[in-house]
C-alpha positions in Angstrom: 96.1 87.1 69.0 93.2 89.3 67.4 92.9 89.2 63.8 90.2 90.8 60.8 87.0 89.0 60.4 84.7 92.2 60.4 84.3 91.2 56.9 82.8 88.0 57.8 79.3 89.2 56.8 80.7 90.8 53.7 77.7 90.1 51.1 75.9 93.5 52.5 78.7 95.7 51.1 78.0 95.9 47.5 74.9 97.5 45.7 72.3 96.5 42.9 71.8 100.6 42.1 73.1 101.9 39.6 74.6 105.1 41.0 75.9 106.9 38.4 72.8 107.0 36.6 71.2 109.3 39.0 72.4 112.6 39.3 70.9 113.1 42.9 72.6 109.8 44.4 76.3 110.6 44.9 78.6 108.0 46.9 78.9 106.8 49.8 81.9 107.0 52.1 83.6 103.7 53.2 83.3 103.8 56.9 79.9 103.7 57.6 76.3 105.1 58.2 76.2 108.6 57.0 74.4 110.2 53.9 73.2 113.6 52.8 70.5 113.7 50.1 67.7 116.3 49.0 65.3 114.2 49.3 62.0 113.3 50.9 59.8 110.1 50.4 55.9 109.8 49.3 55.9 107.2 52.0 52.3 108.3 54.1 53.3 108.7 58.0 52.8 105.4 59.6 53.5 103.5 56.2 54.9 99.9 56.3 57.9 100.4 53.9 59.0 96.7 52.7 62.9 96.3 51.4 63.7 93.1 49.0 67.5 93.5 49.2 68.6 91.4 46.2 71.0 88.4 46.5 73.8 90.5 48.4 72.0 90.3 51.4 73.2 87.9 54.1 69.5 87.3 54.8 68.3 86.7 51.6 69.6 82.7 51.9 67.4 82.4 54.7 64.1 84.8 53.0 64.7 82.4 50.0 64.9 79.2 51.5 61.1 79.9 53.1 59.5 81.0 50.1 59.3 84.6 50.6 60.6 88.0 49.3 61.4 90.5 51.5 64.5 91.3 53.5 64.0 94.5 55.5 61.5 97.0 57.0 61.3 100.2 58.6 58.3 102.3 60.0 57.4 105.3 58.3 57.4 108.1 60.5 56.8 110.8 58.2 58.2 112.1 55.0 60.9 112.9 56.7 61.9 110.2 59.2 61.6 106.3 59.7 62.0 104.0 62.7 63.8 100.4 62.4 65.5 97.6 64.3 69.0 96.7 62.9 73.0 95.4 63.9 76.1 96.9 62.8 78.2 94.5 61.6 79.8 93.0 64.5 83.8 93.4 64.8 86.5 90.8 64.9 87.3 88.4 67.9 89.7 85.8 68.3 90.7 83.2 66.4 88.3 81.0 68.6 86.1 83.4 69.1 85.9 85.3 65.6 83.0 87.5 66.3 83.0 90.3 68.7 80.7 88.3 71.2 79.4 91.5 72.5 78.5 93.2 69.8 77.0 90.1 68.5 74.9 89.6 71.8 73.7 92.9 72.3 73.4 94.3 68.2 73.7 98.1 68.2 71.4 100.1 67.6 68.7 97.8 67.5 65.2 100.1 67.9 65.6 103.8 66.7 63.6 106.0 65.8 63.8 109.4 64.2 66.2 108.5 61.2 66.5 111.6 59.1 66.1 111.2 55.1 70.1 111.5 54.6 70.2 108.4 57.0 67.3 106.9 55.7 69.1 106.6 51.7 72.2 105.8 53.2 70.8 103.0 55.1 69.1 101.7 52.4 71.3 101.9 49.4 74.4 101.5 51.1 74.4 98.4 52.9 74.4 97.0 56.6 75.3 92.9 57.5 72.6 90.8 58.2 70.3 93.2 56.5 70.3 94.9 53.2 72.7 95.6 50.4 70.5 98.5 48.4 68.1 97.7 46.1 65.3 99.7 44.1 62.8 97.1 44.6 61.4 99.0 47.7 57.9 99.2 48.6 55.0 100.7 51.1 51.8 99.7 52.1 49.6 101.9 54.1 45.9 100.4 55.0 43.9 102.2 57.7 44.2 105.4 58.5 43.9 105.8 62.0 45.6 102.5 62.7 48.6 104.2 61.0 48.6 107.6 63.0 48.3 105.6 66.1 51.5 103.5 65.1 53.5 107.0 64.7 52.2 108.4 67.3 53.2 106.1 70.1 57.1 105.6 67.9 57.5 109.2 68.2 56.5 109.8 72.4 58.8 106.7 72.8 61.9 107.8 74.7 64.9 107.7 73.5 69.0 107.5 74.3 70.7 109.8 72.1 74.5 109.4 71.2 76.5 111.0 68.3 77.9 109.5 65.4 81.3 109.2 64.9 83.5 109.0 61.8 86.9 109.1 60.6 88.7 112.0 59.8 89.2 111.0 56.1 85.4 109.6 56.1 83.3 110.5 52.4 80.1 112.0 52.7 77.5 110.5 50.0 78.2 113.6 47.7 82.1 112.7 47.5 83.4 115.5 49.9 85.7 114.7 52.7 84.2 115.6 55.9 87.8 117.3 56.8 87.1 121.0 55.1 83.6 120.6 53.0 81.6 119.9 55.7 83.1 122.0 58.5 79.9 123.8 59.0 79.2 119.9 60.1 82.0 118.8 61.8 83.8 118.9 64.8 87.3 117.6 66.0 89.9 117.8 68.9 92.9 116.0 67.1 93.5 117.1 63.5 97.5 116.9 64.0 96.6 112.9 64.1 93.9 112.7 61.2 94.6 109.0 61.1 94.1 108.6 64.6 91.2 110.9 64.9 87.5 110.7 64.6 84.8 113.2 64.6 81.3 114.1 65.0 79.2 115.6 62.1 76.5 117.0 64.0 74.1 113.7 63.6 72.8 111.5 66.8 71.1 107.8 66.7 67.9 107.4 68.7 67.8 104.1 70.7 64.4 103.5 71.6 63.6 102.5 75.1 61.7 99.2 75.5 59.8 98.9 79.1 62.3 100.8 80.7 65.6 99.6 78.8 67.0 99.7 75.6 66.6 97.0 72.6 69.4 95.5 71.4 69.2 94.1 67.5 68.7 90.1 68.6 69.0 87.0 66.0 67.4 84.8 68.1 64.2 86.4 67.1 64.7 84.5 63.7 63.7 81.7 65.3 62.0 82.9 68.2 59.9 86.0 68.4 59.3 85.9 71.7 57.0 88.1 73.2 58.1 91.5 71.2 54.8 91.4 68.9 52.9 92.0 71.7 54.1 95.6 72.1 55.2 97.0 75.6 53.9 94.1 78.2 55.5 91.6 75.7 59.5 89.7 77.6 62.4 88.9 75.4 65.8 87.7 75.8 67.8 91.0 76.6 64.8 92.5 75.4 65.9 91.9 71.9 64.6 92.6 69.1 65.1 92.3 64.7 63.5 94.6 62.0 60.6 92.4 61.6 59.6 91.5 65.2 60.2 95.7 65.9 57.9 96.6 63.1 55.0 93.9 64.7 56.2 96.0 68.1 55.6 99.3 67.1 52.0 98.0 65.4 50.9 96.4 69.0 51.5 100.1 69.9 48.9 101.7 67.5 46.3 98.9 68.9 45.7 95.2 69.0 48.5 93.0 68.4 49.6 90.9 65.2 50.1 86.8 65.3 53.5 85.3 64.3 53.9 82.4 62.5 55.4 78.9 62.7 57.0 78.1 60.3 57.4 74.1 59.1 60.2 72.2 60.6 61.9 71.7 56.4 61.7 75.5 56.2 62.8 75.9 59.7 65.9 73.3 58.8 67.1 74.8 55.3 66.9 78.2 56.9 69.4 77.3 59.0 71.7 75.6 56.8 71.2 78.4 54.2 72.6 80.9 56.7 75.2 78.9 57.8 76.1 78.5 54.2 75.9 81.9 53.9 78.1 82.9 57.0 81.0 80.3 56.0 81.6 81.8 52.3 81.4 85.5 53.3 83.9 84.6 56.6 86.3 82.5 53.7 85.8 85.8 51.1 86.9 88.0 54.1 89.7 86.5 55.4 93.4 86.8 54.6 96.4 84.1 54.2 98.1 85.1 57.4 95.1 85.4 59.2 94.3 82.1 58.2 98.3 80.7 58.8 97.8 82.2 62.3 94.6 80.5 63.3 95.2 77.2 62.1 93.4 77.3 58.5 90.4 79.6 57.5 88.3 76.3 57.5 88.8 76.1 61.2 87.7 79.8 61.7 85.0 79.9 59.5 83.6 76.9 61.4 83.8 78.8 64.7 81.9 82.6 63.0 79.0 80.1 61.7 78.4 78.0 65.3 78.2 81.5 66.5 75.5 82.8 64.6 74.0 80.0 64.7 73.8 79.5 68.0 72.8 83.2 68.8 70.1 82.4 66.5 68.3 79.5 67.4 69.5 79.1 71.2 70.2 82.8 72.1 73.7 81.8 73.0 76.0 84.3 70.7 78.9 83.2 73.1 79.2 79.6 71.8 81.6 78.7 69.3 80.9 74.9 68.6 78.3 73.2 66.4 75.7 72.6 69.0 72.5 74.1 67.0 72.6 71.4 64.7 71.1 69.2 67.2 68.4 71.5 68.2 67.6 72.5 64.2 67.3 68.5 63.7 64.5 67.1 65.3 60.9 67.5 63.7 59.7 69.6 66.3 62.2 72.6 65.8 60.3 74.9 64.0 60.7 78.8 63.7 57.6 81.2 65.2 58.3 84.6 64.3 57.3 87.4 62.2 58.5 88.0 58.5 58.7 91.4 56.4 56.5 89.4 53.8 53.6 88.7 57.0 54.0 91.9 57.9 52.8 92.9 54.6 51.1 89.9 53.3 53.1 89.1 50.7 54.1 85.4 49.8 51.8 82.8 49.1 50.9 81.7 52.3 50.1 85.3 53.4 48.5 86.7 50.3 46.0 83.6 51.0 45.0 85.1 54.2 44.0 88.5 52.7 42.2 87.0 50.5 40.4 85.2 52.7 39.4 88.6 54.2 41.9 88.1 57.6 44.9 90.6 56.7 47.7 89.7 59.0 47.9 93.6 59.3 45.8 96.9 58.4 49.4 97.6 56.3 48.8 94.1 54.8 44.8 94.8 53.9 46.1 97.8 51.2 46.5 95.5 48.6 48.5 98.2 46.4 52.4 97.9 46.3 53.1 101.1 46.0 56.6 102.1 45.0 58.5 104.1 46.7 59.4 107.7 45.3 61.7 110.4 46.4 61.0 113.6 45.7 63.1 116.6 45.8 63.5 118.9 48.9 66.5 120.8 50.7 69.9 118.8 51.3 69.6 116.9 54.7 72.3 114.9 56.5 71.8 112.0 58.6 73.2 109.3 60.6 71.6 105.9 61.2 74.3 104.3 63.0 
């Protein structure tokens, strides 16, 4: 029998801004990755824009348990687009399996490219699991020139697989308008006799990038393992996977010579682990109902199975593996994380902030020592789809 977990990651869904405070950030509706804003960023093309999330964030246990700041990351393409690595949130399974195994596997989009500004502020103030919740603590760092130009350049002759968005007939656009009538200029459907039933496409498309020859799938067993994705195009990973940190260090190795990752220490490696797990169980008990729980023999039990799951996808790579085997490979001292952070990517944190110091940026985004805030500036309306 299949039941509702899709909630499981719920702690993305709620935001830190306040909305009604700003009379160009309307609402956004409540199925999914859609916004229209007039807006444009001050971002400069090829810009590392760094995302702290706030404590909504599914990731920010983990970020928090290492000592660093940052939650997401996206590419600046220009001031009008952005490139990133992230998962919808994964749909419900089976009482035994909870999590869409598939979806959790392979995490659509993964790399895309080309997001719109609409997309773009509906992405980042409106939430996705595993990733953000919408925060105003956002920042960019910029650092050379050239190195920066390079890094749009190749993200923007990367080819892509294009497919339209769909939403529900009764969808909300971010201004408040139902998709139905106010945006018909936008939208097209086949069924509106079944509005319930029905879903339609408002003009907007998500580009998957393609990754030596396939597409990359949004992989949390880059957490742990980074693989060989900083390396750029001759770089292997599982399913040729990928997360928003380990794309942004892809999409630098693309611009010229690669980035390091860093290992972490086994403690940080350990509490990382547990934090998300932590995480994962109180968000699947928030999300889950009395029947749901009745049916599948207690939301304990559940719960138990959504965090092996993660977990496992995480530090093994095997998303379709329900018990608690990753504790035994989180244990022993030698289990330690080598990856690449949003905070290395910027060098921000401690650890990081000692290396530009030192005069050894872990990045040409990380040598501009500025934090520049991000800005948006007024321009004409633009709608946009991120996933």
């Amino acid at each position: 029998m299949r039941y509702s977990v899709a909630s499981f990651l719920a702690g993305a869904v709620a935001t830190s801004l306040p909305l009604s405070a700003l009379a160009d950030v309307p609402r956004r509706g409540p199925y999914g990755g859609c916004g229209e804003i007039a807006a444009r960023w001050d971002a400069p093309r090829g810009a590392l824009v760094l995302i702290d999330s706030g404590p909504n964030s599914l990731i920010k246990p983990i970020i928090n348990a290492i000592g660093e700041t940052y939650t997401h990351e996206m590419v600046a393409e220009s001031a009008d687009a952005a490139s990133q690595s992230e998962i919808r949130t994964p749909g419900s399974g089976t009482c035994n399996y909870p999590i869409d195994v598939q979806a959790l596997t392979y995490g659509y989009p993964g790399m895309q490219r080309s997001m719109n500004m609409g997309a773009i502020y509906a992405d980042i103030y409106g939430g996705v699991a595993f990733r953000d919740s919408g925060s105003i603590d956002i920042i960019w760092h910029y650092g050379d020139a050239s190195r920066a130009n390079a890094i749009a350049d190749a993200i923007q002759s990367t080819p892509t697989s294009d497919s339209g968005v769909l939403q529900t007939y009764y969808d909300y656009f971010l201004d408040g308008t139902s998709s139905t009538g106010d945006h018909s200029d936008q939208c097209f459907f086949s069924c509106p006799f079944d509005p319930f039933n029905c879903f339609v496409f408002c003009g907007d498309t998500v580009h998957r990038m393609y990754r030596g020859g396939d597409l990359s799938p949004y992989s949390l067993h880059q957490y742990y393992d980074i693989e060989g994705t900083y390396l750029g195009q001759s770089g292997w990973a599982l399913r040729n996977g990928s997360m928003s940190a380990s794309y942004c260090s892809y999409a630098y190795a693309l611009g010229g010579p690669p980035m390091t990752p860093f290992l972490y220490e086994h403690d940080e490696t350990w509490n990382a682990g547990w934090a998300l797990a932590g995480a994962v169980y109180d968000n699947c008990r928030r999300g889950l109902g009395w029947f749901t729980s009745l049916i599948c023999g207690g939301t304990g039990h559940v719960c138990e199975r959504a965090v092996n799951m993660v977990l496992n996808c995480m530090r093994l790579g095997d998303c379709n593996n329900n018990t608690a085997v990753w504790q035994g490979y989180i244990d022993p001292p030698d289990a330690r994380a080598w990856t690449i952070s949003p905070d290395r990517l910027g060098g921000h944190s401690a650890r990081f902030a000692q290396e530009v110091a030192a005069g050894n940026p872990p990045t040409t985004w990380a040598a501009d020592s500025v934090e520049h805030d991000l800005q948006w500036n007024a321009a004409g309306s633009v709608y946009g789809c991120y996933r």
